[in-house]
C-alpha positions, 0 to 999 in steps of 0.5 A: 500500500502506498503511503498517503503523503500530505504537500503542504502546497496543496494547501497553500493553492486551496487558499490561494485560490480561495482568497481569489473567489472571495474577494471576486465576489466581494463576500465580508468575510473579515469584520470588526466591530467597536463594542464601545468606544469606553475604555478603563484606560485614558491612554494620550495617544488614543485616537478616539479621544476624550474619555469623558466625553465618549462616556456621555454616549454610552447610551447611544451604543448599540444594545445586546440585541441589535449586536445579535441581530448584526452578528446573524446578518453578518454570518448570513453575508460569509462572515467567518473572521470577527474582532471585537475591540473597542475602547475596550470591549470588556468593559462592557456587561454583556461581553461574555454574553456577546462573545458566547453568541458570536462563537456559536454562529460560527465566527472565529473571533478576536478579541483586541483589549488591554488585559486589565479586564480580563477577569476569572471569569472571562478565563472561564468563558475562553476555556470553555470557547477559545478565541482565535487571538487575544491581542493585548496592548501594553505601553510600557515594560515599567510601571511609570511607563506604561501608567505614564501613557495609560494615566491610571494608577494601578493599571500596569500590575492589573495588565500583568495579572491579565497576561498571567491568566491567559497564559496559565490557561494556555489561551493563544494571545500576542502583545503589542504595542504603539512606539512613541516617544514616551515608551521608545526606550522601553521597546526591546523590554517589551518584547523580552517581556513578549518572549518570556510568555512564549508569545508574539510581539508586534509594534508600530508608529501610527499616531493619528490624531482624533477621530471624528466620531461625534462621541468625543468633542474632536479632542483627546485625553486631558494629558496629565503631564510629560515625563522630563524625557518627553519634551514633545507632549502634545498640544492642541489636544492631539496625540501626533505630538508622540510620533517619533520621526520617520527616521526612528520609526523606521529604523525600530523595524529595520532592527530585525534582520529577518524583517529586513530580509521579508521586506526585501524580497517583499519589494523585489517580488512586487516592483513590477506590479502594475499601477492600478487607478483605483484610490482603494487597492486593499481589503476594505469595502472588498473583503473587510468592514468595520461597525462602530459602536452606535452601528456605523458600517464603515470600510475599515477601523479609520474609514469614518468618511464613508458609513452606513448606519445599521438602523437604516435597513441593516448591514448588507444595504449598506455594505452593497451601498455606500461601502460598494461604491468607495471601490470605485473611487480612482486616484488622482492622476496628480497623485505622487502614490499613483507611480511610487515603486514602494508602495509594498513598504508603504504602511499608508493606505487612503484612511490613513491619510485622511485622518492624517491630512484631511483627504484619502487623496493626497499622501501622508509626508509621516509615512511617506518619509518613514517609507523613503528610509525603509528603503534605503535600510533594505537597498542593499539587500534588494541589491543582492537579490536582484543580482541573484536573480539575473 
């Protein structure tokens, strides 16, 4: 009898071949939702802004019911990956309850929280019904670090708690974290911290400022104060103060060889694509969607120029409505992404840079020359590889 041999790229053509009939026929099978814009944290570079104010809508936010309701309908349309953040989502009552159902519709879900809610409890729940990933989001490898960003005493010891109940309960999660210039020193900490879990660790620079959602008056969380290594705390009320320049952020990534080698070839396998008119080349309003929490559909998470509210006559009205047609838009013959050859570096995409400058038509300078200095990074390695090559 011949043995039965398994080829690993039999699987890598199913899902090949997969992703191609999904977003062919522009099924949701990726979603998001905002359980709440409510957070226990009132973090500075938080890009939905004001705490106090967003607390004042709690009773706009979407009921246990009509997140169901959403839940089946997005399950109808061929949902099958699901995240719930917020805010953070835990802070929520009915988030066991929420979670539960989701689950048993079939949804491989997510969860994006900070770590200080997850209880006995919610322990329970994912032993019981595990999730896909619990991402976790830390600001610092320190006490005064991290509640230097998060502004809550006592914040840092419960997000640690939280990490050692996943981690005795053998629950899949990552940390990661947003580098800027009040945790910058503490980056490699993070990730040693990250490793001694066994886990992944993921970060990046994008510090947008306030969204605007109607929930938080267009400013952020009242800073309490810079730390004497911060001389650049913000102003004006917006989080883009904490960036680090493009030089840094990108110099963070290019830290990691096997990173630098992946965006290396990533380039050299993509340099010679074809420009496509269209604004939106990625998964947004193709593949993916995101809800807010007063039932808002919009594209993605930082999409909030086109949406469709769930109250209107239910997501697919609006899914094959106003978030259909954004895949028309095209991009202006004017603009400078239109012929860049580095658009495979780039972290920037037409929701970045409206929320960055104003217009999804016009690039962000931040990316663009945290972009630029990618490259030179990697030059010399595309440099080997296309002499291998030839």
């Amino acid at each position: 009898m011949t043995a039965c041999v398994h080829d690993p790229q039999d699987d890598s053509d199913y899902f090949a071949d997969f992703t191609r009939r999904v977003t062919a026929a522009r099924i949701p099978l990726d979603g998001s939702i905002e359980l709440t814009h409510r957070c226990n944290l009132r973090c500075v570079h938080c890009y939905l802004g004001d705490q106090d104010a967003i607390r004042k809508h709690r009773r706009d936010e979407m009921s246990t019911g009509q997140i169901m309701d959403l839940i089946d309908e997005v399950v109808d349309a061929g949902a099958l990956n699901f995240t719930f953040s917020g805010g953070d989502p835990m802070i929520r009552n009915d988030f066991i309850e929420l979670y539960i159902y989701a689950v048993k519709k079939g949804l491989l879900v997510t969860i994006f929280c900070d770590g200080v809610l997850v209880s006995d409890k919610i322990i329970a729940t994912f032993n019981e019904f595990p999730p896909r990933m619990v991402e976790i989001s830390i600001y610092g490898a320190s006490r005064d670090t991290y509640e230097g960003i998060t502004q809550i005493r006592g914040s840092f010891k419960r997000c640690l708690a939280g990490i050692e109940r996943l981690h005795r309960n053998n629950q899949r999660f990552t940390l990661k974290t947003v580098m800027m210039t009040r945790n910058r020193h503490e980056l490699e900490d993070m990730r040693a911290l990250a490793k001694s879990y066994g886990v992944d660790f993921y970060f990046d620079t994008a510090i947008f400022p306030c969204l605007p959602h109607g929930d938080n008056n267009g400013t952020a969380n009242r800073d309490r104060g810079a730390s004497s290594m911060d001389v650049r705390a913000p102003s004006l009320g917006q989080p883009t103060a904490l960036r680090v320049s493009p030089e840094e952020a990108a110099a963070a990534q290019l830290a990691d060889s096997e990173k630098v080698r992946e965006m290396a070839d990533l380039y050299v396998r993509t340099r010679d694509i074809p420009d496509s008119d269209r604004l939106y080349v990625c998964g947004a309003g193709q593949t993916t969607f995101h809800v807010d929490p007063y039932g808002n559909v919009q594209p993605c998470t930082i999409s909030t120029n086109v949406e469709y509210n769930l109250r209107d006559g239910g997501f697919l009205k609006g899914w094959n409505g106003p978030i259909a047609a954004i895949r028309e838009t095209r991009i202006s013959a004017d603009n400078s992404c239109r012929s860049c050859d580095k658009q495979a570096l780039c972290s920037g995409c037409p929701a970045m840079f409206a929320a960055d400058n104003g217009t999804a038509d016009r690039k962000s300078d931040y990316i663009c020359r945290t972009t630029h200095a990618l490259f030179e990074g990697i030059e010399d390695s595309v440099s080997e590889m296309l002499e291998a090559s030839s």
